[in-house]
Structure formats: structure tokens, C-alpha cells
N, CA, C and O of each residue as an XYZ file, in Angstrom:
296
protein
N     119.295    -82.948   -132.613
C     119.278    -81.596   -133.147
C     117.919    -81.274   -133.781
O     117.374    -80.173   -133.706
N     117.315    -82.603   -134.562
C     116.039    -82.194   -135.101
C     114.719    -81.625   -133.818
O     113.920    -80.689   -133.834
N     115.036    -82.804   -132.727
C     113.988    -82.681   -131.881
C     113.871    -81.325   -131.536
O     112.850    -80.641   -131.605
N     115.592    -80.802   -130.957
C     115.508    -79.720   -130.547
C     114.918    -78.399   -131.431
O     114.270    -77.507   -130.884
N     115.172    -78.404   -132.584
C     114.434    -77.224   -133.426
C     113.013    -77.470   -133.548
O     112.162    -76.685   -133.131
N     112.779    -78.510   -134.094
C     111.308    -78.538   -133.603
C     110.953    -77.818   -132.409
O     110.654    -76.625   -132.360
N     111.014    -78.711   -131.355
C     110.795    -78.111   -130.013
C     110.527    -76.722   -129.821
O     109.595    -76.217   -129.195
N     111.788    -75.971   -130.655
C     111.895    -74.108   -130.615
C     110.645    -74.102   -131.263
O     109.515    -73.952   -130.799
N     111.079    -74.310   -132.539
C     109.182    -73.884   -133.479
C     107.660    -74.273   -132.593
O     106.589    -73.667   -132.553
N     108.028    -75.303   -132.062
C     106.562    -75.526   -131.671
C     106.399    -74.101   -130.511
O     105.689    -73.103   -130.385
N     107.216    -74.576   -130.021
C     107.286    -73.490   -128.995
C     106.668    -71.757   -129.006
O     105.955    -71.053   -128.291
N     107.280    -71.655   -130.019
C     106.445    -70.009   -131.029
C     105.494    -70.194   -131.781
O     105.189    -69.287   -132.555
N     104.934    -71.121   -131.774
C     103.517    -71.483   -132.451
C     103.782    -72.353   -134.129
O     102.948    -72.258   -135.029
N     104.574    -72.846   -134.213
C     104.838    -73.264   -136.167
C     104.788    -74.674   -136.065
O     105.614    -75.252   -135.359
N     103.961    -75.267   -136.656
C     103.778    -76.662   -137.067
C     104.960    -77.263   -137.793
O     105.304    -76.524   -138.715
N     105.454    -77.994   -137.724
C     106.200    -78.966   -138.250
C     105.844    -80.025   -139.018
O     105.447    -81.116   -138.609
N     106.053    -79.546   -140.573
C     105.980    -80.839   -140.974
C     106.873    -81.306   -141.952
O     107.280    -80.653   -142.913
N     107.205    -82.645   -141.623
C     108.668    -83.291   -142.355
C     107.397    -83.843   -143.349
O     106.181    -83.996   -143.229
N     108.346    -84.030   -144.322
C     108.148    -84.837   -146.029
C     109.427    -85.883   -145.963
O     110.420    -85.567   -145.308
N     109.370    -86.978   -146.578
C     110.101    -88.069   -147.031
C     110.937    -87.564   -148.486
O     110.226    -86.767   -149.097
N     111.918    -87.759   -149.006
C     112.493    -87.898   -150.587
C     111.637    -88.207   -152.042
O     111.634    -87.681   -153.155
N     111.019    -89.187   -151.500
C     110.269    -89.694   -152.073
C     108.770    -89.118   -152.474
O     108.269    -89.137   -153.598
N     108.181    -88.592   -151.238
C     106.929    -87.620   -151.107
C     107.334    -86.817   -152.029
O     106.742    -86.856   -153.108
N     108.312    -85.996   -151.864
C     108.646    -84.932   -152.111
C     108.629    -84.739   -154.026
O     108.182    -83.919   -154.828
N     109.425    -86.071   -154.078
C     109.815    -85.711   -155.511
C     108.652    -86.937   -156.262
O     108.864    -86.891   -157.474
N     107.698    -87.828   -155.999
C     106.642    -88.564   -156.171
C     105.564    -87.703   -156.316
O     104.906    -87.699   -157.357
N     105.308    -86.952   -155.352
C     103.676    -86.604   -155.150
C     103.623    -85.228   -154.385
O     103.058    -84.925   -153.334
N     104.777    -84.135   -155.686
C     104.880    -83.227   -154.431
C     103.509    -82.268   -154.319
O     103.204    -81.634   -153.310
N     102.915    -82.292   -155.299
C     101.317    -81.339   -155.368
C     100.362    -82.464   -154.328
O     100.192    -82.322   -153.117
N     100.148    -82.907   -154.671
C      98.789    -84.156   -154.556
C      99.020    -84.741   -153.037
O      98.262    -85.524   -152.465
N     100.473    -84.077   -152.410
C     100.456    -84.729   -150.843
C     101.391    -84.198   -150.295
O     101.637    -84.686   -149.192
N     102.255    -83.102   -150.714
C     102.991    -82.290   -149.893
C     101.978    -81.061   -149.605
O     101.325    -80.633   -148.653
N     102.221    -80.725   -150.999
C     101.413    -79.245   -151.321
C      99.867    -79.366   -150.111
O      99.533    -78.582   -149.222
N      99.407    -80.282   -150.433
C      97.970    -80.228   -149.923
C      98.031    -80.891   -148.379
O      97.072    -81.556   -147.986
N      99.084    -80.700   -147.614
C      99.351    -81.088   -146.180
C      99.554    -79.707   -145.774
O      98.811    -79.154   -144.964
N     100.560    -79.137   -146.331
C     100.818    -77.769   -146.387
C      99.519    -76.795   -146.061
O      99.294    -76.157   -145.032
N      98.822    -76.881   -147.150
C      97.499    -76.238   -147.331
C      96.404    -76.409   -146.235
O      95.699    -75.478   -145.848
N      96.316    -77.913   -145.691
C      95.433    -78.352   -144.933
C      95.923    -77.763   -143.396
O      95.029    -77.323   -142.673
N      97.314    -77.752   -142.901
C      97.744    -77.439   -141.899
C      97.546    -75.620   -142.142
O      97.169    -75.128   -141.079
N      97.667    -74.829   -142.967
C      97.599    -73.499   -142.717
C      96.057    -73.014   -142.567
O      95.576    -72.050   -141.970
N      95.482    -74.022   -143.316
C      93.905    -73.812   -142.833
C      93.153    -74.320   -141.342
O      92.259    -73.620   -140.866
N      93.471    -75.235   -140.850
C      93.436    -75.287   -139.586
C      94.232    -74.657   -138.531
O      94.077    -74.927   -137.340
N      95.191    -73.710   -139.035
C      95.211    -72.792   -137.702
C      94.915    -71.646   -137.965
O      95.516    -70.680   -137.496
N      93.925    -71.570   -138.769
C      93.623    -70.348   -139.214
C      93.916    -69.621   -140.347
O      93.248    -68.604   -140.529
N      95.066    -70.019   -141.435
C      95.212    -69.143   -142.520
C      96.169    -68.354   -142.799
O      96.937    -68.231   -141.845
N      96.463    -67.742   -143.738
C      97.477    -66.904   -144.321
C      96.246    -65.515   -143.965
O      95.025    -65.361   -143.996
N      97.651    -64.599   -143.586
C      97.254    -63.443   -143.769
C      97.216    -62.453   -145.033
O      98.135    -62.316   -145.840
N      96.423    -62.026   -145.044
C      95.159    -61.426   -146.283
C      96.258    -60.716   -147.274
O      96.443    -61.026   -148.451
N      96.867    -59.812   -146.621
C      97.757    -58.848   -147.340
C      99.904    -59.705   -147.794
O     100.624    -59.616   -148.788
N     100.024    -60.192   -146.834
C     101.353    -60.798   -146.666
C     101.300    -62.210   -147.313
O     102.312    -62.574   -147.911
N     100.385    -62.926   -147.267
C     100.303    -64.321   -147.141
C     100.836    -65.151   -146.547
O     101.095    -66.296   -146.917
N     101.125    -64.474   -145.221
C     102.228    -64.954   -144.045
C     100.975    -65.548   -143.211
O      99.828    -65.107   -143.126
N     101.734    -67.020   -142.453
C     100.232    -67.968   -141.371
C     100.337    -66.818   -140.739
O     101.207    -65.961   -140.896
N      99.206    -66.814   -139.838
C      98.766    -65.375   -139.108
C      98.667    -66.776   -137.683
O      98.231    -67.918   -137.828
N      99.146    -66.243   -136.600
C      98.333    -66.821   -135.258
C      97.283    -66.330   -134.090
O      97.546    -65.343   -133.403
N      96.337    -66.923   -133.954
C      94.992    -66.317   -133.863
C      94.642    -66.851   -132.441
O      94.036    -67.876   -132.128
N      95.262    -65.746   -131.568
C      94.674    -65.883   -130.046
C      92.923    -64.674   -129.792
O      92.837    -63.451   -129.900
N      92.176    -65.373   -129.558
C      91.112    -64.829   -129.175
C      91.233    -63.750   -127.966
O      90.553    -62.745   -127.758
N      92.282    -64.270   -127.266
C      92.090    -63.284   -125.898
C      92.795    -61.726   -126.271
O      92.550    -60.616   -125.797
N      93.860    -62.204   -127.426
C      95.061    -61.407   -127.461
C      94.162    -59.437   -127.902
O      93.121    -59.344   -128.552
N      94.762    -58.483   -127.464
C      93.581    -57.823   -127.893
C      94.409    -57.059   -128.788
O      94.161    -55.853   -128.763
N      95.193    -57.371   -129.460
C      95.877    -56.639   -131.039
C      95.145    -58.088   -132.187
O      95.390    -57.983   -133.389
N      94.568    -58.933   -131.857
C      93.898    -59.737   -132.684
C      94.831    -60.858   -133.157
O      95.762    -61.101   -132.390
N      94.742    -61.683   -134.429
C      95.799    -62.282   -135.284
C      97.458    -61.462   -135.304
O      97.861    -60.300   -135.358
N      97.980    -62.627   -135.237
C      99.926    -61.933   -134.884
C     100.356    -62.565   -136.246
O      99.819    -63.647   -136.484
N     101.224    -62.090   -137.179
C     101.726    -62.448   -138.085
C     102.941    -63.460   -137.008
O     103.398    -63.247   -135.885
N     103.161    -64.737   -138.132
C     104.482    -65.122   -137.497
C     105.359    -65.242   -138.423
O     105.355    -65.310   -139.652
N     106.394    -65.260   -137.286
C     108.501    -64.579   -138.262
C     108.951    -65.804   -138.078
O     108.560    -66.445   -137.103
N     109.796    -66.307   -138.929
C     110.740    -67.154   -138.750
C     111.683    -66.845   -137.508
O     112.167    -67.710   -136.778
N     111.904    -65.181   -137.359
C     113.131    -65.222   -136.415
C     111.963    -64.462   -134.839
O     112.406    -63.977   -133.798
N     111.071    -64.562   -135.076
C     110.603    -64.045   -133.494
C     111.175    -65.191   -132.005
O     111.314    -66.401   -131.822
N     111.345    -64.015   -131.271
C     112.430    -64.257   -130.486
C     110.851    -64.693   -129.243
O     110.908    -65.714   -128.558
N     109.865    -63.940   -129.186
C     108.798    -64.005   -128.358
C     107.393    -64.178   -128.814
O     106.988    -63.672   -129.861
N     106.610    -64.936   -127.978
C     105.205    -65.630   -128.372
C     104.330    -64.052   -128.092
O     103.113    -63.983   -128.259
């Protein structure tokens, strides 16, 4: 079941990333937080106004696409 949701997310563009119990409640600034941070900066960023990840096709010619939890299409 996990693979499969993953799978969907990757699929619409959303990175996946699992945390451990331990991460979580150990080191949640200093190595959740800042995985978090590091992954929204390599695909480009939060958008300016929303602070929603934005996905950033060069070809696309409406520019950066906000992404939804529930978008049904890439």
C-alpha cells in the first residue's frame, strides 16, 4: 500500500520522504526539518505568495505549476 501511494505521488511530481519515530521525535529540527527544506530547494522552492512547492517545467508555457495534494493531472 505504501509503495503504491508513493508511486501516485511520484507520479504528479511530490517527493517522498519517510522519517523514522525516532528522527522524528530525536532530531526533529536539525534532520527532519532541514531534509524537508533541502528537498523543497532542489526542486525549486515554495511559491512566493502561497508557500506551496511550485513545479518548474521550462518548456511548460504558463511557467511554475503550483502543486495540490488532490491534482488528478501532471
Amino acid at each position: 500500500m505504501d509503495r503504491e501511494r508513493n508511486n501516485n505521488l511520484a507520479t504528479r511530481g511530490w517527493q517522498v520522504l519517510r522519517f523514522n519515530t525516532a528522527e522524528v521525535r530525536e532530531r526533529p529540527v536539525e534532520y527532519c526539518v532541514s531534509k524537508v527544506a533541502e528537498t523543497i530547494n532542489r526542486l525549486k522552492g515554495l511559491d512566493d505568495t502561497t508557500g506551496v512547492p511550485v513545479r518548474y517545467d521550462p518548456d511548460d508555457p504558463l511557467g511554475p505549476q503550483q502543486l495540490g495534494l488532490f491534482d488528478r493531472e501532471i
